[in-house]
N, C-alpha and C positions, 0 to 999 in steps of 0.2 A: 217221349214227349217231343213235339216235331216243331220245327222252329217257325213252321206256317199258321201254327198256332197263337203267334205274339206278334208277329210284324208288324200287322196293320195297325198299333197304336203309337208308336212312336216314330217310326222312320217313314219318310215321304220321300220318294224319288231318290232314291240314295245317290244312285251314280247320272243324274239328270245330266247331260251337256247346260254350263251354266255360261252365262252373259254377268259377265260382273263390269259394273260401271268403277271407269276408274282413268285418272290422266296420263300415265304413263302409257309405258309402250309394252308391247309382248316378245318376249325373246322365246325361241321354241326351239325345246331342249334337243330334239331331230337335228338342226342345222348345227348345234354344237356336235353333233355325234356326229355327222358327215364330213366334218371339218378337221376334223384330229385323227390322228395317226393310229388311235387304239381305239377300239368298241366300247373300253370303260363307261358305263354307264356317270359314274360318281367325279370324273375327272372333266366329261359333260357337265354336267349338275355343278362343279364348283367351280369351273371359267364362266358360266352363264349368271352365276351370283356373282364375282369378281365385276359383270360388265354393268349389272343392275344397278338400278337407281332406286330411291323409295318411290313405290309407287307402279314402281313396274310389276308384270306379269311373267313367270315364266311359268309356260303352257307346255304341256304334256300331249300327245296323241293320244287320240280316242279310244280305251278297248287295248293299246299296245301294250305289251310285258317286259318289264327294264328289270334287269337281276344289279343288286349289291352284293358288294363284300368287304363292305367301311364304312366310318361312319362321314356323314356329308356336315359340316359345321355352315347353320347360316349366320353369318356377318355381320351381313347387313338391312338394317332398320327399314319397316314399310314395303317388304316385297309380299305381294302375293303368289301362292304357288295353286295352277289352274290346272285338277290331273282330268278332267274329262273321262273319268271311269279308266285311266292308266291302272296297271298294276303293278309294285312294285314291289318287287321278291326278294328276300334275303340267300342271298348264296349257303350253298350246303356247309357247312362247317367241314375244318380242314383237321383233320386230326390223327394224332400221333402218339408216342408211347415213350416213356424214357426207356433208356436203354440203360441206364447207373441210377442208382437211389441219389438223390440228392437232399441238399440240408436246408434249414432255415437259413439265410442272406446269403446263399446262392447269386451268382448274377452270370452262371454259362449253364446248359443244361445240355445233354447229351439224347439226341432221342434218336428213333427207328428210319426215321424220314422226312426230313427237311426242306426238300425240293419245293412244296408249294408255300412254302413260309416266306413271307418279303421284310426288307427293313422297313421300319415306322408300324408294322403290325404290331396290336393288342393282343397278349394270349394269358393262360391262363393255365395251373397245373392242376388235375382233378385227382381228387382217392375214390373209393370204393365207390361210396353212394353219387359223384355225380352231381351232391347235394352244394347248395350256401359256405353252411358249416366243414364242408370233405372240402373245401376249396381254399383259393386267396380271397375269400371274402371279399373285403372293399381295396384291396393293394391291385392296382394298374400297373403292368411289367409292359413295355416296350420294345420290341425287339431292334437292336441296333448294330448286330453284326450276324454272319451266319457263314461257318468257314464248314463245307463239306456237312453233319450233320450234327453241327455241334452250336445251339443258338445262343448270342451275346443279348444280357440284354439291358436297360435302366430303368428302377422302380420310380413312378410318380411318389413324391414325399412319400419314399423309405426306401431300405435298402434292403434288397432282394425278395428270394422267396420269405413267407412268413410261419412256414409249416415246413418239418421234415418230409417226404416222399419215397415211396417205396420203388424200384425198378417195377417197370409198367404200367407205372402209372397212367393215364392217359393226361393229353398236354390237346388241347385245342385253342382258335383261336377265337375272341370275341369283338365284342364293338354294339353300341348303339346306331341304331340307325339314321337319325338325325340329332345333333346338338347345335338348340337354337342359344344364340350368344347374342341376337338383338332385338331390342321391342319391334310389335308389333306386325307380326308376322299373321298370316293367314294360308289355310289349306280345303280345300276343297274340290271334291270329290273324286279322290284315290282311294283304291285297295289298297291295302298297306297288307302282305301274305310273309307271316316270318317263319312258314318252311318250318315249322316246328317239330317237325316225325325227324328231319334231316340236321336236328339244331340241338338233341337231346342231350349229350354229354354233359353237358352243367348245367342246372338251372336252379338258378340265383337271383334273387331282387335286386342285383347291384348291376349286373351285365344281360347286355342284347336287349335292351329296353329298344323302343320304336320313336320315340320322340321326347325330348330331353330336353327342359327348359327351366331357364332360371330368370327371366324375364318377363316385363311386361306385356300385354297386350296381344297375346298369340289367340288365334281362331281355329279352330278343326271345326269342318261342317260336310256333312253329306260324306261323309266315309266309311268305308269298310275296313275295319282292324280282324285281320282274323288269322289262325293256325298261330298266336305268339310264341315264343320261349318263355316270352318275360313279360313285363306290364307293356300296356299300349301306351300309356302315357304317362311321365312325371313329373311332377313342378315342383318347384322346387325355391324360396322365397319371389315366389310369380305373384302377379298381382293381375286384376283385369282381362282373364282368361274368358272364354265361350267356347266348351265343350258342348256341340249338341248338334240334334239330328245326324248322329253315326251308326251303326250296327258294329258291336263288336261280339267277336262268335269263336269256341276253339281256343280259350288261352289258356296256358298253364299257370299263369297268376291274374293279376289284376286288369280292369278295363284304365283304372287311371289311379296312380299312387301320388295324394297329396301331403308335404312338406315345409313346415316352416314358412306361412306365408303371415304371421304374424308378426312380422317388423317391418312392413310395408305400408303402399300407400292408402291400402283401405277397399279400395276397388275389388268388387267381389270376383269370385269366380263362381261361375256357370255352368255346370253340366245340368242339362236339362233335357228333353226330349229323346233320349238316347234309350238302342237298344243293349242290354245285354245278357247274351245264353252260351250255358257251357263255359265258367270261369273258374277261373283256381282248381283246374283238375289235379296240379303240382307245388300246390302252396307251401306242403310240409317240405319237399326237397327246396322249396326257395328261400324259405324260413316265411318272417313276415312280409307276409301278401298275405292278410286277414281277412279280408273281404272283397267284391267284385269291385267297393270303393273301400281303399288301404289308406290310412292314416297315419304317419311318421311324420312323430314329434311334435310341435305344434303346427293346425291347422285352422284358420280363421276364415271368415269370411267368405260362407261357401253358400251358393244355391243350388238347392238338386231337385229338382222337380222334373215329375211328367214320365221318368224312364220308366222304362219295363225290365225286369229282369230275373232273368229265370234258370234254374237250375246250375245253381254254383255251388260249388264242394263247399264256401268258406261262406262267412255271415254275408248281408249284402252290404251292408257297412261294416267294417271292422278294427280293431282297436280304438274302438268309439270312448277318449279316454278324456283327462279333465286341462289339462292345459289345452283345450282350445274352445274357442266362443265363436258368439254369431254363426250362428248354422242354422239355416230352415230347411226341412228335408219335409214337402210336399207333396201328394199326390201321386203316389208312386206306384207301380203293382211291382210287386214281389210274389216270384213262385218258386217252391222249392229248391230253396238254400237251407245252406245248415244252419244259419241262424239269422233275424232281419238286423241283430246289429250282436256286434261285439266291446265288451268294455273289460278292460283292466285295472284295477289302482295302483294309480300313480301318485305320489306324492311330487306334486305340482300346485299349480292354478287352480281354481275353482271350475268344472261346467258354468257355464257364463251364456244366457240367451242362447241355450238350442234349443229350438222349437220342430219336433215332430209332429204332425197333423195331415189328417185327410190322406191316409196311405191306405192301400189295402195288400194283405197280405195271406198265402196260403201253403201252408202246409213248409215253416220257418223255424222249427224246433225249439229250441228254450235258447231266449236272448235274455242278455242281463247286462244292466247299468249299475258297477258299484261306487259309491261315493270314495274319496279320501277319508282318511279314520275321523275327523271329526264334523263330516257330511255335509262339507261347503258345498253349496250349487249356490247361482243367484238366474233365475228366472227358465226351471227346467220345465219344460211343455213337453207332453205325450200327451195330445188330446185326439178325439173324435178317430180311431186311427182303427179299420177293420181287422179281427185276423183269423182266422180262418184253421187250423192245426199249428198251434203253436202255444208256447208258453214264456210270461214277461213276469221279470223279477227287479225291482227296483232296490237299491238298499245305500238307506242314508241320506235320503233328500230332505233339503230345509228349506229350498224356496220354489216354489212352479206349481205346477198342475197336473195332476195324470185324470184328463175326466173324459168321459162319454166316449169312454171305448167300447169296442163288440170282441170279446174272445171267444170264442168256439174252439174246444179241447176236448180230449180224453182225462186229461188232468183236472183233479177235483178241485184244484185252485190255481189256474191258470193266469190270473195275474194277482201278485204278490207284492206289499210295499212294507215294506220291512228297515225296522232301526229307522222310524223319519223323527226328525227333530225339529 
C-alpha cells in the first residue's frame, strides 16, 4: 500500500515556505551557529531561546539539515519556531557494552568504551530484548563523572540502577528531542527525522520521544514526523494544544501519546487534519503505545477529526479506556490497523460524552469497548460511522447510542452489544 495513496486528503503543503504575521523579531538559528566556537546544532538553538522574547521568531534555513544529540528545553513563553522545510535529525545513538554485571542501585558502571560519553548525558542500561520492560523503564540516570571507562552517574528521584545486569549488556544513550517547559509555543514546517534504523537499541515509550510537553498552548503545523524511535508527540497535563495538518510516516510507536489533561483548564486539544501511515511497527518492545493515538491515564478534552490513517500495527485509538471524557472523534478514514480503537477495563470514572460519528473505516479487525463491571457510561455515541472489514463489540453500556452504522464483515455478527443495562 503506497503512501501516494492517502496524501492528498489531509495534508496541504506540508513543507510550504510560510509568512507568519507576528510583532516580534526573527533571530536565525544560522548566525547563532557562525558565531560560536563549536557546529553544535542544540547549543545554537539554546543561546537563540536565551535571547528571545515572546513573540519572537526563530527561523531555520530552508531545505538545510541540523543533526541533534540532546534534548533542547524551551523556556520561554510565546516563541515561535519557523523551520522552512529545515530538517532536523537525531544523531546516531552512541553505544556500548558493560564490561562487569552490575546490580540494582548501582551509581558507576564499567563498560567497553567511554570515549563518546559526556557529563550531563542521559543514558540508559538495556537486556536482551531492547524492550521497555528489558530496560530502566521510567528511572532517568545522568551521567556525572567519567574516569577512563568507568561512568559515574545520579538517578533523577531514585537511586541508581533499578534492575540487575548481566556483563554485556548494551548501555546507550537517550534524550527527547524537545522539552517544552513554557506556554504557548508554536512550530511549523520541520521534518522532524529520528534516525530510527540508527536509534534501535531501546525502544521504550518513556525515552527519545520528539516533543515533550506539559504546557499550555503549543502548535505543530505543516510537519513532517518520520523514521521515530518513539512517539512523535506527548502531552502531558497540556491544555489548548493544535496538532494538525502534519504527515507523520515510519514510527515504531505512536503519532501523539496523550496524558492526564484532565485537571486543567478545559481548552481542548486538537489533532485534526493529520496524516498518518506506518505506526507502532514496535509498540510490543515499547510496551504501551496502543494505538497510532495512545492514551495514558486520563485524557479529556480531545478533538480529532479529519486524519487519515493508515496501516498501523496497533488500534488507531488505543487504550480507549473509562476515566476519560469529552472526546469527539469525527470524520476520520482509517485503513488497515489492527483495530479502529482499543479499550480495557478500568476500574475508574465512567466513559463520559465520547462521541464517535461520521468516520469510515476499512479493513480494522475486531475493536471492542468494555464497560466497568457495573456498565457506567453517561452519554456514549458510536453513530453513523462506516466500516468496511471489521468487527465492533460493545459491552455494558447504559447511556448513549450506537445507531446507523454500516458494517460490512465476513463475521456473521459484526457488530455486537452485549450486557447493556
Amino acid at each position: 500500500m503506497e503512501l501516494r495513496t492517502y496524501i492528498g486528503k489531509s495534508v496541504f503543503g506540508l513543507i510550504a515556505l510560510l509568512c507568519i504575521s507576528s510583532s516580534g523579531d526573527d533571530l536565525f538559528i544560522d548566525d547563532y551557529l557562525s558565531n560560536q566556537s563549536t557546529s553544535d546544532v542544540q547549543v545554537a538553538l539554546s543561546n537563540a531561546i536565551a535571547d528571545a522574547n515572546s513573540g519572537d521568531r526563530i527561523v531555520f534555513t530552508a531545505g538545510k539539515e541540523y543533526r541533534f544529540s540532546g534534548t533542547t528545553v524551551v523556556d520561554k513563553s510565546g516563541l515561535i519556531f519557523v523551520g522552512n522545510g529545515a530538517k532536523l535529525v537525531r544523531e546516531d545513538a552512541i553505544v556500548t557494552s558493560l564490561t562487569n554485571s552490575a546490580n540494582a542501585g548501582a551509581n558507576r558502571i564499567q563498560v567497553a568504551d567511554a570515549s563518546q560519553y559526556r557529563i550531563g548525558m542521559e543514558f540508559a542500561a538495556v537486556g536482551a530484548t531492547g524492550g521497555h520492560a528489558d530496560s530502566e523503564t521510567t528511572a532517568r540516570h545522568l551521567i556525572s563523572g567519567i574516569n577512563g571507562n568507568e561512568i559515574e552517574f545520579r538517578t533523577v528521584a531514585g537511586s541508581g540502577l533499578t534492575r540487575n545486569y548481566d556483563s554485556g549488556a548494551k548501555v546507550v544513550n537517550t534524550f527527547d528531542f524537545m522539552r517544552i517547559d513554557s506556554d504557548d509555543i508554536s512550530f511549523d514546517g520541520f521534518v522532524f527525522d529520528g534516525n530510527r534504523s540508527n536509534n534501535d537499541t531501546l525502544v521504550s515509550w518513556t525515552r527519545n520521544r520528539t516533543i515533550v510537553s506539559e504546557e499550555v498552548g503549543l502548535t505543530i503545523e505543516n510537519s513532517i514526523f518520520k523514521n521515530m524511535p518513539s512517539d512523535g508527540i506527548v502531552t502531558s497535563k497540556s491544555s489548548g494544544l493544535n496538532i494538525s495538518n502534519n504527515l507523520f510516516r515510519d514510527l515504531n510507536t505512536s503519532a501523539i501519546h496523550l496524558s492526564g489533561t484532565d485537571n486543567v483548564d478545559g481548552n481542548e486539544i486538537y489533532f485534526n487534519n493529520n496524516v498518518i501511515f506506518n505506526s507502532n511497527n514496535q509498540w510490543d518492545r515499547a510496551n504501551h503505545s496502543e494505538g497510532a493515538i495512545t492514551i495514558s491515564l486520563r485524557a479529556d478534552h480531545i478533538r480529532n477529526k479529519g486524519n487519515l490513517v493508515a496501516e498501523s500495527d496497533a488500534a488507531f485509538v488505543g487504550y480507549f479506556h473509562h476515566d476519560m471524557e469529552d472526546w469527539v472523534v469525527e470524520e476520520n478514514m482509517v485503513t488497515a490497523t489492527d483495530r479502529l480503537f482499543y479499550s480495557t477495563a478500568r476500574i475508574a470514572e465512567p466513559l463520559e460524552d465520547i462521541i464517535w460519528r461520521n468516520n469510515f473505516a476499512n479493513d480494522v479487525g475486531d475493536s471492542f469497548a468494555i464497560t466497568i463491571e457495573d456498565g457506567i457510561t453517561d452519554n456514549f455515541v458510536f453513530d453513523n460511522n462506516e466500516i468496511n472489514g471489521g468487527t465492533l463489540r460493545f459491552t455494558g453500556l447504559t447511556d448513549g447510542s450506537v445507531f446507523g452504522n454500516t458494517v460490512r464483515s465476513s463475521d456473521d455478527d459484526p457488530l455486537r452489544l452485549e450486557n447493556l443495562n
